[in-house]
C-alpha positions as CSV (number, residue, x, y, z in Angstrom):
1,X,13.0,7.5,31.1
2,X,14.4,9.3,28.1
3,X,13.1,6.4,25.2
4,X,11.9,2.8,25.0
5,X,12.8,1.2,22.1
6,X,9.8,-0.9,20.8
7,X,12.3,-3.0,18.3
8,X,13.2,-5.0,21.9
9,X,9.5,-5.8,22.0
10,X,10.2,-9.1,21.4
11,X,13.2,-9.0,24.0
12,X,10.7,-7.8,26.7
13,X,7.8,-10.3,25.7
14,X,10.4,-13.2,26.4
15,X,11.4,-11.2,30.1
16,X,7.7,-11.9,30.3
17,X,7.2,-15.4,29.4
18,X,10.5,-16.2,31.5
19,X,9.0,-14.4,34.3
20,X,5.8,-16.1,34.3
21,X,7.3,-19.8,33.8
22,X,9.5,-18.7,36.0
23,X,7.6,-18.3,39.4
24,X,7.0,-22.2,39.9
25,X,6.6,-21.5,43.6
26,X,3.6,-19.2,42.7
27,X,2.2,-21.6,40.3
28,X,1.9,-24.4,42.7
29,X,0.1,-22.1,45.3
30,X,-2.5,-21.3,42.9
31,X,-3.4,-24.7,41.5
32,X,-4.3,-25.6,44.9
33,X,-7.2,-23.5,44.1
34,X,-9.5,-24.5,40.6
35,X,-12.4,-22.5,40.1
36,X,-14.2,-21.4,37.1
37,X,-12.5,-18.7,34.7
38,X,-14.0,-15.4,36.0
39,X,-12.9,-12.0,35.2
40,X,-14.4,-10.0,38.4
41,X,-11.8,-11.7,40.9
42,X,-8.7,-10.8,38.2
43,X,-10.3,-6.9,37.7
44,X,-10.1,-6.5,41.6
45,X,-6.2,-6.6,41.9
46,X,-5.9,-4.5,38.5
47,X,-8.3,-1.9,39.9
48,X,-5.8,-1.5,42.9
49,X,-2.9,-1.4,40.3
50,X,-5.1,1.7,39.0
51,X,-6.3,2.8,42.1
52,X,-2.5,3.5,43.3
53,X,-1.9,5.8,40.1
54,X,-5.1,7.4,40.8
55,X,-4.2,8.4,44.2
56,X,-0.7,8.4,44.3
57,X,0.0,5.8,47.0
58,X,2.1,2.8,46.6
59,X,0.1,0.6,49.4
60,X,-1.7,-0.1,47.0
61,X,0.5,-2.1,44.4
62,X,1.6,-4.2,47.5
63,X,-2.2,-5.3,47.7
64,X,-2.1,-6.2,44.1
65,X,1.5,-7.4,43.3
66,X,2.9,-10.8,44.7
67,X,6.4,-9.9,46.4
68,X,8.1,-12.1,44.1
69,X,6.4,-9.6,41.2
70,X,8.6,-8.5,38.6
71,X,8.2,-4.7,36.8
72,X,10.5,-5.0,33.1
73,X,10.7,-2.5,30.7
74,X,13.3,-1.4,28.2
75,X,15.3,1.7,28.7
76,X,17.5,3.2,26.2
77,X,17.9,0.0,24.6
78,X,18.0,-1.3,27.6
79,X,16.1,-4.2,29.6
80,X,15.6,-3.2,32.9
81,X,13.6,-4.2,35.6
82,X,12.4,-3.3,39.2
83,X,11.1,-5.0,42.3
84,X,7.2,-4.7,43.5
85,X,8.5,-2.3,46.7
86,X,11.1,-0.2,43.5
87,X,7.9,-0.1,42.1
88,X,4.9,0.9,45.3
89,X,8.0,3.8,46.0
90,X,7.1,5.7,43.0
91,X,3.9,6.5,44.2
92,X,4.3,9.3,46.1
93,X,1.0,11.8,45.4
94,X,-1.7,12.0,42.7
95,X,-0.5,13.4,39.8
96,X,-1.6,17.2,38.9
97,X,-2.8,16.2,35.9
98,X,-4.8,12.7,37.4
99,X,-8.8,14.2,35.8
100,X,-7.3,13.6,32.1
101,X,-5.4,10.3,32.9
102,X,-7.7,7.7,31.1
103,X,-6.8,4.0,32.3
104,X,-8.3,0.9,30.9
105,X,-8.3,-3.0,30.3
106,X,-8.4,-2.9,27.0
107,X,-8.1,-7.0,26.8
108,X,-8.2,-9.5,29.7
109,X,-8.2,-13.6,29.3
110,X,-8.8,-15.7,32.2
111,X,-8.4,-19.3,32.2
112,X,-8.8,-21.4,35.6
113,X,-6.8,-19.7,37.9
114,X,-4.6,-17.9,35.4
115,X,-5.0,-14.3,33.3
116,X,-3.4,-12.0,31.1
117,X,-4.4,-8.6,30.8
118,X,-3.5,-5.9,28.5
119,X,-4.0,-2.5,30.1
120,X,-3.3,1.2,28.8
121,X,-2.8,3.9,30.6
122,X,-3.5,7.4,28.7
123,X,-1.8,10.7,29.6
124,X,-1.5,13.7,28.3
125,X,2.2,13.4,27.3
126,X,2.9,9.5,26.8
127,X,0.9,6.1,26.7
128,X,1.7,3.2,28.6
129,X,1.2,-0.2,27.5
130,X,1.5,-2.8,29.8
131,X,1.1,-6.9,29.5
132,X,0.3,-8.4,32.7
133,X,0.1,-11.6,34.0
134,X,-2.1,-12.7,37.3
135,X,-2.4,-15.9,39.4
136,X,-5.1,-16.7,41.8
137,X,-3.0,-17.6,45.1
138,X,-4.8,-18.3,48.2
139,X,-8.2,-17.3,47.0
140,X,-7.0,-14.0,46.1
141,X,-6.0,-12.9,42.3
142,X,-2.4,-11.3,42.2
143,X,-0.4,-9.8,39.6
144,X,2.9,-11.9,38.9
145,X,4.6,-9.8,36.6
146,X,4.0,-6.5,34.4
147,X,5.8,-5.4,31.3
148,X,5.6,-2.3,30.3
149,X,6.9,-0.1,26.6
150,X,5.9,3.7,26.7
151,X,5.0,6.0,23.5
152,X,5.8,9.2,24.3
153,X,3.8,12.2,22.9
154,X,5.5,15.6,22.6
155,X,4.1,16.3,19.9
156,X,0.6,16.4,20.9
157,X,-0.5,19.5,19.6
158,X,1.3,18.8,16.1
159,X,-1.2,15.5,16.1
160,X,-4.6,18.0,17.0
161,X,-3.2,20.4,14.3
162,X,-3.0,17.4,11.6
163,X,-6.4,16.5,12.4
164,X,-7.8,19.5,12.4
165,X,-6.1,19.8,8.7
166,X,-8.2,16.6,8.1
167,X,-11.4,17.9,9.5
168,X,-11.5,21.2,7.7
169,X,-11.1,19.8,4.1
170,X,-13.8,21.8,2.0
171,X,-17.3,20.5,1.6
172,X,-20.0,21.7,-1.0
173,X,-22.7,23.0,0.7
174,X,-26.7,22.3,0.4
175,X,-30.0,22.7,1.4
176,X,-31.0,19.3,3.9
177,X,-34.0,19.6,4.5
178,X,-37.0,22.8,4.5
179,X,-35.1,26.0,5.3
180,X,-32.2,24.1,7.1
181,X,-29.0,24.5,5.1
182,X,-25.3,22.8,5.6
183,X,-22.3,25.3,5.2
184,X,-19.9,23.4,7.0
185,X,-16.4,21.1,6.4
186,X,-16.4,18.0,5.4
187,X,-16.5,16.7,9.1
188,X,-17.4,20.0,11.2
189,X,-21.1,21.1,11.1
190,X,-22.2,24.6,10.5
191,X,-26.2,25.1,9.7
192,X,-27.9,28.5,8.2
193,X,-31.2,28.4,8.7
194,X,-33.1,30.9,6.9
195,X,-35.9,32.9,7.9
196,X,-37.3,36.1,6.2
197,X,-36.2,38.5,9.6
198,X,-32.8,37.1,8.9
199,X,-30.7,34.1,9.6
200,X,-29.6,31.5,12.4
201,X,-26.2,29.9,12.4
202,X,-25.4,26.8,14.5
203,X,-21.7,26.9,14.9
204,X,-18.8,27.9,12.7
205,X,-16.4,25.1,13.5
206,X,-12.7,26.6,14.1
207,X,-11.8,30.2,13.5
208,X,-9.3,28.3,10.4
209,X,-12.7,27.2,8.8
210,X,-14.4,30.4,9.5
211,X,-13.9,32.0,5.9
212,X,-14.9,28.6,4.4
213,X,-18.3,29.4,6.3
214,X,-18.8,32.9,5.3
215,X,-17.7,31.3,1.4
216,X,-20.4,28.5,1.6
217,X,-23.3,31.0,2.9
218,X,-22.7,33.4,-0.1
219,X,-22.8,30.5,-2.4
220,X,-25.8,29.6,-1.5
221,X,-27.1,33.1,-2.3
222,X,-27.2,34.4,1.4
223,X,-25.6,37.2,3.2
224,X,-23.6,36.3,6.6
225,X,-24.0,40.1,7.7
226,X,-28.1,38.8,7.4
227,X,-27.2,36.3,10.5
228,X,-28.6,37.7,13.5
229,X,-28.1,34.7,16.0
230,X,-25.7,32.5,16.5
231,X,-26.1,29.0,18.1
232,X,-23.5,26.6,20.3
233,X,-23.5,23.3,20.2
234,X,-20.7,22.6,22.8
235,X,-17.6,24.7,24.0
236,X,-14.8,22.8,22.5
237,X,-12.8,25.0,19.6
238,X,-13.6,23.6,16.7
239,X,-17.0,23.8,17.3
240,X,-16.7,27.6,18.2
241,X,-13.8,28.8,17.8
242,X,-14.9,31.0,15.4
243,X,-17.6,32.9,17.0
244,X,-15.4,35.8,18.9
245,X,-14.3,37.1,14.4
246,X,-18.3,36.4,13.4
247,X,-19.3,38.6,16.0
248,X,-17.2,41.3,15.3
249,X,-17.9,41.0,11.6
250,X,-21.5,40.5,12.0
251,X,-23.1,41.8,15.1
252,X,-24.8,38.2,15.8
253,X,-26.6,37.3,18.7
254,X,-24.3,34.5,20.8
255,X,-26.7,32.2,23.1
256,X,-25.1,29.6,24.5
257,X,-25.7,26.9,27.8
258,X,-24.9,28.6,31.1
259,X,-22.0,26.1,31.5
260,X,-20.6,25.9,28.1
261,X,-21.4,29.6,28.0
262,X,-18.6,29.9,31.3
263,X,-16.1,28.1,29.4
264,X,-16.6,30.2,26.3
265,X,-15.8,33.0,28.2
266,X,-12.6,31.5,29.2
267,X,-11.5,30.7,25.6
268,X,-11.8,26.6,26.0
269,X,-9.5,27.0,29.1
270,X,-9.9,25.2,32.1
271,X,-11.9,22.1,30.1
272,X,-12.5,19.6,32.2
273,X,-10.2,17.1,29.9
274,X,-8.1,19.3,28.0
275,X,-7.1,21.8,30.2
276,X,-6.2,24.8,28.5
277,X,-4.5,22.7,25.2
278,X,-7.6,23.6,23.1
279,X,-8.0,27.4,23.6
280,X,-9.6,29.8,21.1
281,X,-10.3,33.4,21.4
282,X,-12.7,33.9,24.5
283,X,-16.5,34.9,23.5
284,X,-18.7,36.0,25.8
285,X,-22.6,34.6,25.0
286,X,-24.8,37.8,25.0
287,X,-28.2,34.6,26.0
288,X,-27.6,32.3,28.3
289,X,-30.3,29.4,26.9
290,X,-31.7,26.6,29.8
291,X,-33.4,23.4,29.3
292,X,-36.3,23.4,27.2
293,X,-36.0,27.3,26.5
294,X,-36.8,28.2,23.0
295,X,-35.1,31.2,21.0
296,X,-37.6,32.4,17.9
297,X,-36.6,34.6,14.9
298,X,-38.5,35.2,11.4
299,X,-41.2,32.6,12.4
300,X,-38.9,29.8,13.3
301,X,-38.5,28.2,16.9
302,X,-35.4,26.6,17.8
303,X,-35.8,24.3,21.6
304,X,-32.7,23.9,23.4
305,X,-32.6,20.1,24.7
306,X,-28.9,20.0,27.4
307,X,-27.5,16.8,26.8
308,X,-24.4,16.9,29.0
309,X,-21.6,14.4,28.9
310,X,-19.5,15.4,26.3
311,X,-19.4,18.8,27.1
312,X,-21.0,19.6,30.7
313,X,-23.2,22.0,28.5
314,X,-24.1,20.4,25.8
315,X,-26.7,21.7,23.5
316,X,-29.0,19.9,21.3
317,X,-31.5,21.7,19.2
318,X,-34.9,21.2,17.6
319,X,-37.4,22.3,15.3
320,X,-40.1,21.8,13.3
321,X,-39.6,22.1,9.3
322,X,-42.3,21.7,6.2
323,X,-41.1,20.5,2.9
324,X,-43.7,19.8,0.4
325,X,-46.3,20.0,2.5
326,X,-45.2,17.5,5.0
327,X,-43.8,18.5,8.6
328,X,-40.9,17.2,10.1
329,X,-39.0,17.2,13.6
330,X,-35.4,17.9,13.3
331,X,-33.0,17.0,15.6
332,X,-29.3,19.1,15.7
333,X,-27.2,17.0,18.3
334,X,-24.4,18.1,20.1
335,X,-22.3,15.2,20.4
336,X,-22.4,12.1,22.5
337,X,-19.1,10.9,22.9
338,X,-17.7,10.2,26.3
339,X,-16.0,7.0,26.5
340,X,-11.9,9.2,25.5
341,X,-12.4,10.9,29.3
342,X,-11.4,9.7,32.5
343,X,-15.1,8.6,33.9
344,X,-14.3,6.9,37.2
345,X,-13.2,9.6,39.7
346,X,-12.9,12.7,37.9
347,X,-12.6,15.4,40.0
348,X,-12.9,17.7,37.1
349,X,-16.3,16.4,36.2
350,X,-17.4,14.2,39.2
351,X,-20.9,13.6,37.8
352,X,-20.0,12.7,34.2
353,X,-21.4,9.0,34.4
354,X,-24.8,9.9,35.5
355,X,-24.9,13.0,33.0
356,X,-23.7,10.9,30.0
357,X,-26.9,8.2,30.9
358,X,-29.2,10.7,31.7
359,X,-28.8,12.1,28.4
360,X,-29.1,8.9,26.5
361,X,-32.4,8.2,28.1
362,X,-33.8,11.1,27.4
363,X,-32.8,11.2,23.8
364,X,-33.9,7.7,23.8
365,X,-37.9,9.3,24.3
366,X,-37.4,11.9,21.7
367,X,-38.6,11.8,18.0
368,X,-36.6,12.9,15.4
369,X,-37.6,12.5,11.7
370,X,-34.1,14.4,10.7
371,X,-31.2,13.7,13.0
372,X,-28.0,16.5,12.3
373,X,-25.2,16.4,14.7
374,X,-22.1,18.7,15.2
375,X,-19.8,16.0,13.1
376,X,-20.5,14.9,9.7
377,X,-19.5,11.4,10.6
378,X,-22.5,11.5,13.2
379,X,-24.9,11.4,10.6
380,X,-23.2,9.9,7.1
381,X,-23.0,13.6,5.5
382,X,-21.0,12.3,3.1
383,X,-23.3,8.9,2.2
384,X,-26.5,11.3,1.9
385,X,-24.9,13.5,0.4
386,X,-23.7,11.1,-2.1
387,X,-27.7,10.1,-2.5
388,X,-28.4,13.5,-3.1
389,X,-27.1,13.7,-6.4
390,X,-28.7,10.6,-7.5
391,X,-32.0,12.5,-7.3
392,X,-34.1,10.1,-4.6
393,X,-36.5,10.8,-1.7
394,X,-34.3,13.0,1.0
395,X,-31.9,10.8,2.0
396,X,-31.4,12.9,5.4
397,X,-35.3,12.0,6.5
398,X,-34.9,8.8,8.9
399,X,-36.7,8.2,11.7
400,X,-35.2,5.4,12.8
401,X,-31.8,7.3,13.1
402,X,-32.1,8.9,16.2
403,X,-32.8,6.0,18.3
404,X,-29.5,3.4,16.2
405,X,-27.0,6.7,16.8
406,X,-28.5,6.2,20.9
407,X,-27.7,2.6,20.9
408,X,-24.5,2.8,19.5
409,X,-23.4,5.6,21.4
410,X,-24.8,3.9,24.7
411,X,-22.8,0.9,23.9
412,X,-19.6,2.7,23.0
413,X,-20.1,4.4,27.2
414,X,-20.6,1.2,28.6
415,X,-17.8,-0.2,27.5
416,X,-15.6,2.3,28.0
417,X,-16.9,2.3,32.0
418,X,-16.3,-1.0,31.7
419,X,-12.6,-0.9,30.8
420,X,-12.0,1.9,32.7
421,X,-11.0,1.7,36.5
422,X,-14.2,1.2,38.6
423,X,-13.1,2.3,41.9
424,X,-11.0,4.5,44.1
């Protein structure tokens, strides 16, 4: 398919409707059998309808399409449709790309022994959108009819560049809390924290915001030829993508996770979602940091905690800080999100679902009277930040923070797995 024009949308919504009225035959079968609206028996057929794109292999949409099932979309301006067995012979082997093809029910509506579902399917280069419609038939749920529009998505890297743009706006920096200072953009985390043998930097966000690090540091009154190690949260570029230039320009220390540490090396390529789309200049870490391992310079301790899921390395950081006279546990965290990647069935990261809720529970049993995170958004930078001027109690002490970011996040996976395909 060259284009789909979505101004036919409403042309192939009525292809819909007049498909589903339509199948009267169908209909009659399934009122034979009432039973109580239910959305486990509808999932089953769309999980096969998922499971043949997943594996390539059209047996698979002849399990879950009636024979009668109709396929419609609009081609160049044109509606068009094919048969269920047009359809099961396109699926002739996984596709080389299947670990970053996300699919999901993103809506689905069962009433009796009727449902309508609204499904996306994610890919690297276009999205499908596809309305279908199901009957329960024999005891059995069956798809009746799919329409489908596709956005297509050329200009991927054009859309990461834009939001990078958006990421990297300039951000003034400040002391948070104790020694812990925020030299970052206005949604990509950078921390100096100073210590009197020299300083610790916790990522420099892309190599683009690099000099707006460097800029914030000296403003501050500090030196970045006075940083002597650097810190990873995770290996995706616009966390590190800078460190290969800081290295050169200050002879830094680079301690990474063994994991993230690999793909580091590799310059973001090979990532287990993005491939090699996201690459930087390759860095290799000089420390490979484990669990629980703690790095020390000028009197301060930094404990790596590995949180995997968003990054199969993930790093989380804490230490302890004192600001008039009080002490407080301070929590830098990697990053949580994992409900954008393929979770069912990645071959790329076959153990991301049990990673992902190992890490919530354990970060469920920590304390953290400051919680920091690798995005601004994480932690409302720009709220406290706000507060800050006003002159009231450190708005960046909460400790009830940590454990409402958890829930939310936790919530956020579940539903993703939820929506996702469950099976292969």
């Amino acid at each position: 398919m060259d284009s789909l024009s979505i101004s036919l949308g409403s042309l192939v919504i009525s292809l819909f409707l007049i498909s589903l009225i339509g199948s009267e035959q169908i209909q009659a079968q399934a009122l034979q059998t009432d039973t109580a609206p239910s959305e486990d028996g509808p999932r089953v057929a769309i999980e096969r309808y998922f499971k043949a794109h997943a594996l390539g292999k059209g047996e698979y949409i002849t399990q879950a399409f009636t024979p009668e099932a109709q396929i419609q979309f609009v081609e160049s301006g044109e509606a068009k449709q094919w048969t269920r067995d047009e359809f099961a012979g396109r699926f002739q082997q996984p596709a080389a790309d299947e670990y970053r093809r996300v699919r999901r029910i993103e809506r689905l509506e069962v009433s009796g022994t009727a449902a309508s579902a609204v499904l996306t399917l994610n890919y690297p280069q276009v999205l499908f959108t596809d309305h279908v419609s199901l009957l329960k038939i024999g005891g059995e749920w069956k798809i009746v009819s799919k329409v489908f529009s596709a956005d297509r998505r050329d200009a991927a890297q054009e859309a990461i560049k834009e939001t990078l743009r958006d990421w990297v706006l300039p951000f003034e920096p400040r002391r948070i809390v104790g020694n812990i200072y925020y030299v970052g953009s206005n949604l990509i985390s950078s921390f100096l924290i100073v210590t009197p043998a020299g300083h610790i930097l916790l990522d420099t966000g892309p190599i683009e915001m690099l000099p707006q690090v460097e800029a914030n540091i000296e403003k501050l009154g500090f030196k970045p030829q006075e940083v002597k190690l650097l810190l990873n949260s995770h290996s995706h570029f616009d966390h590190c993508g800078g460190f290969a230039e800081f290295k050169r320009r200050t002879g830094a220390t680079v301690v990474a996770s063994k994991l993230d540490g690999e793909l580091m090396a590799h310059g973001g390529k090979g990532d287990f979602y993005w491939g090699d789309d996201l690459a930087y200049e390759p860095v290799k870490p000089d420390r490979s940091i484990s669990d629980g391992e703690s790095i020390e310079l000028g009197g301060v301790s930094l404990t790596a905690h590995l949180t995997p899921g968003h990054t199969k390395g993930c790093t989380s950081w804490s230490m302890r800080v004192n600001e008039h006279g009080k002490d407080y546990n301070v929590l830098f965290l990697c990053g949580l999100t994992a409900s954008l990647y393929k979770l069912n069935n990645n071959d790329k990261y076959p153990n991301i679902i049990e990673d992902e809720r190992s890490t919530l529970q354990k970060l469920r049993g920590m304390h953290a009277d400051v919680l920091l995170a690798s995005h601004g958004f994480y932690f409302d930078l720009g709220g406290k930040a706000a507060q800050q001027k006003q002159g009231a109690a450190n708005p960046f002490v909460d400790p009830d923070e940590l454990g409402r970011h958890v829930t939310e996040m936790e919530k956020d996976f579940e539903e993703a797995l939820q929506a996702q395909e469950r099976q292969r």
